[in-house]
C-alpha positions in Angstrom: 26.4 -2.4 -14.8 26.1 -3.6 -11.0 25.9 -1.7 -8.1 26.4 -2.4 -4.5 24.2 -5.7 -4.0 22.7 -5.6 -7.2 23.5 -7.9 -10.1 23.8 -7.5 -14.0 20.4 -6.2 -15.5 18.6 -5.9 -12.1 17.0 -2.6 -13.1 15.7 -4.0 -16.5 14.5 -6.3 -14.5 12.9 -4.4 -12.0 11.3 -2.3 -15.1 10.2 -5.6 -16.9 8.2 -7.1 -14.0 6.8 -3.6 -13.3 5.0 -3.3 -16.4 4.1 -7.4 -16.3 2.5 -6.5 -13.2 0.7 -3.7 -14.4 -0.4 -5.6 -18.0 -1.5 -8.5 -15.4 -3.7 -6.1 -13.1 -5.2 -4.6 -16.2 -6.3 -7.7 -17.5 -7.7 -9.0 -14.6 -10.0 -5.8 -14.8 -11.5 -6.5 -17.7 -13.3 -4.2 -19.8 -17.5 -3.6 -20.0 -19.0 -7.1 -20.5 -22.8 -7.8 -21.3 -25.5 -5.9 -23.3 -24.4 -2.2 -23.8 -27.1 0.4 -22.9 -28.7 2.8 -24.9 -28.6 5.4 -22.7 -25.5 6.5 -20.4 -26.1 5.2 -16.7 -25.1 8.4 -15.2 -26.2 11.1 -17.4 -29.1 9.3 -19.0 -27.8 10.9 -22.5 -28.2 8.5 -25.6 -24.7 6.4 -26.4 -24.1 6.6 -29.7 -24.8 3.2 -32.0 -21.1 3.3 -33.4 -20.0 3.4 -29.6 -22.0 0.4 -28.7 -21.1 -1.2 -31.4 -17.3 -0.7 -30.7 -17.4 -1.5 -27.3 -19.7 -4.3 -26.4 -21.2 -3.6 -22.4 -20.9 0.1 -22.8 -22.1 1.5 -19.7 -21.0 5.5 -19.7 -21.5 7.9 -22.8 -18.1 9.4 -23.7 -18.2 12.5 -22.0 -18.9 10.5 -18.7 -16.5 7.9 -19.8 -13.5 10.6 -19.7 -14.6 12.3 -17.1 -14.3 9.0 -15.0 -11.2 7.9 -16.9 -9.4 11.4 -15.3 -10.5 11.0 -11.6 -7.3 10.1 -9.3 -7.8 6.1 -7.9 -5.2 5.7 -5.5 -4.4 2.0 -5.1 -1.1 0.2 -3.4 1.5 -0.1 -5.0 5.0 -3.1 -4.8 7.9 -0.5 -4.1 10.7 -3.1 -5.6 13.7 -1.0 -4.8 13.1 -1.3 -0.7 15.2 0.1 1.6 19.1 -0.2 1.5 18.4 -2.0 5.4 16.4 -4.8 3.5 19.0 -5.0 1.0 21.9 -5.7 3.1 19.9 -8.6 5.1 
Protein backbone atom coordinates (compact mmCIF):
# COMPACT_ATOMS: atom_id res chain seq x y z
CA UNK A 1 0.00 0.00 0.00
CA UNK A 2 1.31 3.51 -1.27
CA UNK A 3 0.87 6.71 0.16
CA UNK A 4 1.20 10.16 -1.03
CA UNK A 5 4.80 10.04 -2.79
CA UNK A 6 5.64 6.81 -1.62
CA UNK A 7 5.75 3.67 -3.69
CA UNK A 8 4.87 -0.08 -3.18
CA UNK A 9 6.95 -1.58 -0.22
CA UNK A 10 8.81 1.71 0.64
CA UNK A 11 8.40 1.17 4.42
CA UNK A 12 9.83 -2.47 4.13
CA UNK A 13 12.24 -0.91 2.56
CA UNK A 14 12.97 1.82 4.79
CA UNK A 15 12.98 -1.04 7.69
CA UNK A 16 15.25 -3.34 5.60
CA UNK A 17 18.13 -0.83 5.04
CA UNK A 18 17.67 0.28 8.65
CA UNK A 19 18.73 -2.78 10.15
CA UNK A 20 21.49 -3.31 7.06
CA UNK A 21 22.81 -0.24 8.31
CA UNK A 22 22.89 -1.10 11.79
CA UNK A 23 24.32 -4.98 11.04
CA UNK A 24 26.98 -2.94 8.79
CA UNK A 25 28.06 -0.35 11.73
CA UNK A 26 28.22 -3.27 14.15
CA UNK A 27 30.49 -5.10 12.09
CA UNK A 28 32.67 -2.44 11.39
CA UNK A 29 33.06 -2.37 15.34
CA UNK A 30 34.43 -5.41 15.75
CA UNK A 31 34.55 -7.20 18.84
CA UNK A 32 37.91 -7.57 21.55
CA UNK A 33 40.90 -8.65 19.28
CA UNK A 34 44.41 -9.74 20.66
CA UNK A 35 45.57 -11.53 23.84
CA UNK A 36 42.76 -11.43 26.59
CA UNK A 37 43.97 -10.28 30.02
CA UNK A 38 43.88 -12.08 33.11
CA UNK A 39 42.78 -9.49 35.03
CA UNK A 40 39.84 -6.87 34.28
CA UNK A 41 41.41 -3.49 33.08
CA UNK A 42 39.10 -1.43 35.18
CA UNK A 43 38.45 -3.24 38.25
CA UNK A 44 41.73 -5.25 38.36
CA UNK A 45 39.44 -8.50 39.39
CA UNK A 46 40.58 -11.92 37.89
CA UNK A 47 38.53 -12.78 34.36
CA UNK A 48 37.53 -15.98 34.52
CA UNK A 49 39.51 -18.84 32.20
CA UNK A 50 36.08 -20.00 30.54
CA UNK A 51 35.54 -16.16 29.79
CA UNK A 52 38.81 -15.82 28.08
CA UNK A 53 38.54 -18.65 26.54
CA UNK A 54 35.01 -17.72 24.97
CA UNK A 55 35.95 -14.41 24.03
CA UNK A 56 39.39 -14.03 22.58
CA UNK A 57 40.85 -10.12 23.58
CA UNK A 58 38.66 -9.95 26.70
CA UNK A 59 39.45 -6.73 28.14
CA UNK A 60 36.52 -6.13 31.09
CA UNK A 61 35.40 -8.84 33.67
CA UNK A 62 31.59 -9.34 33.31
CA UNK A 63 30.33 -7.29 35.89
CA UNK A 64 32.39 -4.27 34.19
CA UNK A 65 31.45 -5.62 30.89
CA UNK A 66 27.55 -5.04 31.69
CA UNK A 67 27.93 -2.24 33.40
CA UNK A 68 29.57 -0.61 30.27
CA UNK A 69 27.12 -2.51 27.92
CA UNK A 70 24.15 -0.34 29.85
CA UNK A 71 25.67 3.23 29.72
CA UNK A 72 23.66 5.49 27.10
CA UNK A 73 26.18 6.30 23.75
CA UNK A 74 24.42 8.73 21.87
CA UNK A 75 25.55 8.64 18.24
CA UNK A 76 23.77 10.28 14.86
CA UNK A 77 21.49 8.69 13.46
CA UNK A 78 19.99 8.65 9.21
CA UNK A 79 16.28 9.90 9.82
CA UNK A 80 14.98 8.22 6.39
CA UNK A 81 11.40 9.47 6.61
CA UNK A 82 12.55 13.41 6.22
CA UNK A 83 10.34 16.00 6.11
CA UNK A 84 7.10 16.08 3.98
CA UNK A 85 9.04 19.58 2.36
CA UNK A 86 11.94 17.24 1.14
CA UNK A 87 9.47 14.89 -0.15
CA UNK A 88 7.57 17.01 -2.34
CA UNK A 89 10.98 18.45 -4.02
Amino acid sequence: MAGGWAKDGAVSEQIEASISDELQRMRARGGPQGESLTHCAECEEEIPEKRRLAIPGVKLCIDCQQERDGRYEARGGINRRGSKDSQLK
